[in-house]
N, C-alpha and C positions, 0 to 999 in steps of 0.2 A: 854309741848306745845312750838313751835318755837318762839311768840311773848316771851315766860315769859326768852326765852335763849337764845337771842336776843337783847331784848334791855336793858340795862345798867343805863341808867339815861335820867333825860333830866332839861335843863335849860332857865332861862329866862334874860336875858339882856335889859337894854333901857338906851336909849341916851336922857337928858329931853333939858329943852328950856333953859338951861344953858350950855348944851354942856356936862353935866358931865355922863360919864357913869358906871351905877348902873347894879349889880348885884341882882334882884328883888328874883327869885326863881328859887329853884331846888328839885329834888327829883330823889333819896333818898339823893346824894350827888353829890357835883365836886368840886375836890380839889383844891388848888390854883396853883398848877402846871399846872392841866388842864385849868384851870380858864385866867394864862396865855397865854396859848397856843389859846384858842379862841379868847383870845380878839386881840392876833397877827394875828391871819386870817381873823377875824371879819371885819366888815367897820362901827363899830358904832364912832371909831375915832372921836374927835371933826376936828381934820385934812383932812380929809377924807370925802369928799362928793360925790364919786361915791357909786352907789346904786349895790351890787351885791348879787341880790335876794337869789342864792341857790348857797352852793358849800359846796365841800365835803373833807377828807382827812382821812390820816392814821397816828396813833403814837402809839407806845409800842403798837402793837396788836390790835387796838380800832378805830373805825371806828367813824368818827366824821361830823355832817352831819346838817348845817347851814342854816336857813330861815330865811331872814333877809327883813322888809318891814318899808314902811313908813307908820306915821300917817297923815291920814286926821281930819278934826275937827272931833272931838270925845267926848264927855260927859265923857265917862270911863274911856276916857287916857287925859286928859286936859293938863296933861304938858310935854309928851310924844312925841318928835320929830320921834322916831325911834324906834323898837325893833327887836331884835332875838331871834329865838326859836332852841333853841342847841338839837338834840338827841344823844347819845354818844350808839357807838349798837357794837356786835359784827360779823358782818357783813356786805357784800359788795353789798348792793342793790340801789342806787339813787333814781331809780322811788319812789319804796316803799316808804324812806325818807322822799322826798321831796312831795309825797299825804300826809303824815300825818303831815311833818312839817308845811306845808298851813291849814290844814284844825286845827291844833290844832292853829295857828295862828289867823286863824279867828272867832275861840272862843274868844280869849283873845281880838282879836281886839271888837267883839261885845261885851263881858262882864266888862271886864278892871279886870277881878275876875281870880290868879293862882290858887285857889281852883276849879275852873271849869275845867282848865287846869289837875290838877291831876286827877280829877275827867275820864277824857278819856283817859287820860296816863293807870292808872289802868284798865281802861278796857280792852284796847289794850293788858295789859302783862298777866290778866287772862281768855277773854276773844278770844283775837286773832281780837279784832274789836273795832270799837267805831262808832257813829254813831248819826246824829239830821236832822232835816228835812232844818234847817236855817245851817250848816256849809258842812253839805254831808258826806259820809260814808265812812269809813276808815276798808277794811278783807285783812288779813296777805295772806289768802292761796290764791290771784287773784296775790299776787308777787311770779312767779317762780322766783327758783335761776337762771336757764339756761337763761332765758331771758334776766337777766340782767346780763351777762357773755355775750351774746351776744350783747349787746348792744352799741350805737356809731355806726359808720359806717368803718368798716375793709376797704371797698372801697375804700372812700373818702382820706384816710390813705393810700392806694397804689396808688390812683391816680395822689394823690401830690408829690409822691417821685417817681414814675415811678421804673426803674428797679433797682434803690438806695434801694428800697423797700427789697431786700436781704438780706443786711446789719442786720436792723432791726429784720428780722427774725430768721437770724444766730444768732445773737446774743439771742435770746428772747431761742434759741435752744440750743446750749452752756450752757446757764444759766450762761449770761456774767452782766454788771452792766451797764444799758443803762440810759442814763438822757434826759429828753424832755425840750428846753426849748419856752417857748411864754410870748408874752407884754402882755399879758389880760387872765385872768385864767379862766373865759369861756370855750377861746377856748381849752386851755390849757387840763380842763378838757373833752372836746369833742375829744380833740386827743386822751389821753392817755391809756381811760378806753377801748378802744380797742386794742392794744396792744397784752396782757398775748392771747387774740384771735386764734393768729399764731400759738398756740401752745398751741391747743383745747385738744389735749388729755391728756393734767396736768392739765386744768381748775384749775389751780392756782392764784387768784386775791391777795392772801397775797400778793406776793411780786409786787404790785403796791399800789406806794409812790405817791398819783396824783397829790399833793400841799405842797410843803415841804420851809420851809424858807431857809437861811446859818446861823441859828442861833447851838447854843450847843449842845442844847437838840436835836433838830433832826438831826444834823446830826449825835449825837451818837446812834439813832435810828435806823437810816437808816446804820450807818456804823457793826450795833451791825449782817444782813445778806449778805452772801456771794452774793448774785444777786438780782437785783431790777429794778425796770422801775420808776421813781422818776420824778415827774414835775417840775418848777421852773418859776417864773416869774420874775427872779432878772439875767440879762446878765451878769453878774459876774462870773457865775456857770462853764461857757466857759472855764475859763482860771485856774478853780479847775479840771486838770484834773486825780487827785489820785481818783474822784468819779466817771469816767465813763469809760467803754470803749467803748463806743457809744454815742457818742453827735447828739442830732435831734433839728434843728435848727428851729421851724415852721416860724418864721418873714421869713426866709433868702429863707426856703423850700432847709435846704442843711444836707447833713449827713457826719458827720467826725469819723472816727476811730482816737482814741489815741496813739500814737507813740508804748505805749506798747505793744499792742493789736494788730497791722498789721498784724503781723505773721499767728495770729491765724481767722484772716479774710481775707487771701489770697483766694480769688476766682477761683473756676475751670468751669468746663464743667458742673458739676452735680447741683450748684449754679444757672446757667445761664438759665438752664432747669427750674428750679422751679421759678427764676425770672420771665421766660417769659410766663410761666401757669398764677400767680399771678396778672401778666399786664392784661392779656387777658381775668381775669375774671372781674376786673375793669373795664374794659374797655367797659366789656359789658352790656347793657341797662337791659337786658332781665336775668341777672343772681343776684339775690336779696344778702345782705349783705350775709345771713346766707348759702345760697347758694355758695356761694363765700369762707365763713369760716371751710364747709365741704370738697370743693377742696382742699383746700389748708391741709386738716387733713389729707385725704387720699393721698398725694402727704408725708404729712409726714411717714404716717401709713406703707408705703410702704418702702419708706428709712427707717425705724428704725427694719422693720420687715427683709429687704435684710442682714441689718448689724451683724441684730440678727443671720443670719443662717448662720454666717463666726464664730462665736464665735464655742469654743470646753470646754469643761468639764475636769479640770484639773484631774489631775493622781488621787489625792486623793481623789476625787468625789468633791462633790457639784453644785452649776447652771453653764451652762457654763458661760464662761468669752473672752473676747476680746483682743488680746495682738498687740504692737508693732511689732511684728514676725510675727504674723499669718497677718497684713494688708502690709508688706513689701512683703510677700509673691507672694502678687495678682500682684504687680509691679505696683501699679497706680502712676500716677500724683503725685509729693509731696503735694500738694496743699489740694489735693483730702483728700492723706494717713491721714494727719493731721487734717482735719473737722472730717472725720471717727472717729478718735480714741479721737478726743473730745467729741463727740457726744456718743462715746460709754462711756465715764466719766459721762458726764450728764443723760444718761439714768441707770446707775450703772451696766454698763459689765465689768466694768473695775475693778478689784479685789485690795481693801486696798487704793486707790486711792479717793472713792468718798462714800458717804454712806451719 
């Protein structure tokens, strides 16, 4: 069943009227590594009094996905300023998440009992559901995966960067290492989980890093994949530029390529085309996100399908391949030759090169 393979663990945290924050329950476990790591993303901090209800991330493979509320006077929770409800899942769904982090939340808020809490955890993993008439209902299979792969607004994401908006794409095409950064991780998270979008036919969300610190552990995390989309709310990240070769600035609303990386982002004519499809579905009222993230598929489906039919089948048989030779051939734009024959890397035409 998906819930029981799925989800992983889940935990409990609170901050009491002392300011100290306790580790109350978990099941079946979370280590202290993890333990760490939550409580760096956490806002139960005694330091820390902004309230950041829901937010999500990735480390070593593991999807990590945070509800975090306040107590009102409460019989159950008497000395209880604050708690959070950790799910640790293997996979990339928010909605999902954050229905069941609420509603297992407001279990615990109306019982003050983690025995009730595991009580619908367990259900959820054998089950596929959990459900009471006082907290509301919690079925695995009302979360598509596509849904939430489409989800965020791809628009609102081109709208803001306008024909810069290429940049982004290219790179997300390539399978280059793009860093996003924003003051308030919100938004942060509203930017980024649309993204991997652009490049609807890998429906790939492993490699987006949504909230990521500059601490050890994850950037040895994050450094441990060749390409990534990685969030950050610490403007520091700017001036680390061995982790990106695409900086997306949201305060500034500006995109910088990496000194190292120009080359391989030199724009041409074929760039400009799909820039200006991209603008123009933005732009328009009447064409819905997902609507928008099918143009933009088929504008890909079509380049990767033209590139595909230049490739040839070496001497000794096997799938065709893409060569340096055979794109010098056609005589294009250097600009051009050069996205092609990366693109054909990224898609694996390219023979002992990419795999």
């Amino acid at each position: 069943m998906a819930a029981l393979i799925s989800l992983s663990a889940a935990g409990l945290i609170e901050r009491d009227s002392n300011s100290d924050v306790l580790w109350t329950w978990s099941y079946p476990s979370i280590s202290q590594e993890q333990r760490q790591l939550i409580e760096r993303k956490g806002c139960l901090d005694s330091d820390n009094s902004l309230l950041i209800p829901f937010v999500y991330w990735q480390c070593n493979r593991q999807w990590f996905y945070v509800h975090t509320q306040d107590v009102s006077e409460s019989a159950n929770l008497p000395k209880v300023q604050r708690f959070s409800l950790v799910l640790i899942t293997k996979d990339f769904n928010p909605e999902k998440y954050q229905t069941l982090c609420s509603i297992l939340c407001q279990v615990y808020q109306t019982t003050g009992n983690p025995a009730k809490l595991l009580e619908q955890y367990l259900s959820v993993v054998t089950k596929g559901s959990c459900q009471s008439e006082e907290n509301g209902t919690f079925v695995v299979q009302e979360f598509d995966q596509k849904r939430a792969y489409a989800g965020g607004s791809i628009k609102e994401l081109i709208s803001k960067f306008g024909i810069e908006s290429i940049l982004i794409y290219t790179g997300m095409l390539l399978k280059k290492k793009i860093v996003v950064y924003a003051n308030d991780v919100t938004l942060l998270l509203k930017c980024i989980r649309s993204i991997p979008a652009l490049v609807w036919h890998r429906q790939n969300w492993s490699l987006l890093y949504p909230y990521v610190h500059l601490s050890d552990d994850e950037l040895q995390d994050l450094k441990a994949t060749s390409s990534y989309v990685a969030g950050f709310t610490d403007a520091v990240v700017e001036g680390k530029t061995h982790l990106y070769d695409v900086f997306i600035n949201m305060v500034t609303e500006e995109i910088n390529v990496a000194n190292h990386a120009k080359e391989t982002f030199a724009m041409s004519k074929l760039h400009k085309d799909i820039a200006q499809a991209m603008v123009k579905c933005a732009q328009d009222d009447d064409v819905s996100d997902q609507q928008t993230i099918k143009e933009i598929s088929n504008k890909t489906s079509e380049l990767i399908n033209n590139l595909k039919s230049l490739a040839v089948a070496p001497e000794e048989g096997g799938e065709p391949q893409i060569t340096i030779e055979l794109l010098k051939e056609r005589k294009l734009q250097t600009s051009t030759e050069n996205f092609l024959f990366n693109l054909a890397v990224a898609e694996g035409l390219v023979q002992n090169l990419y795999s």
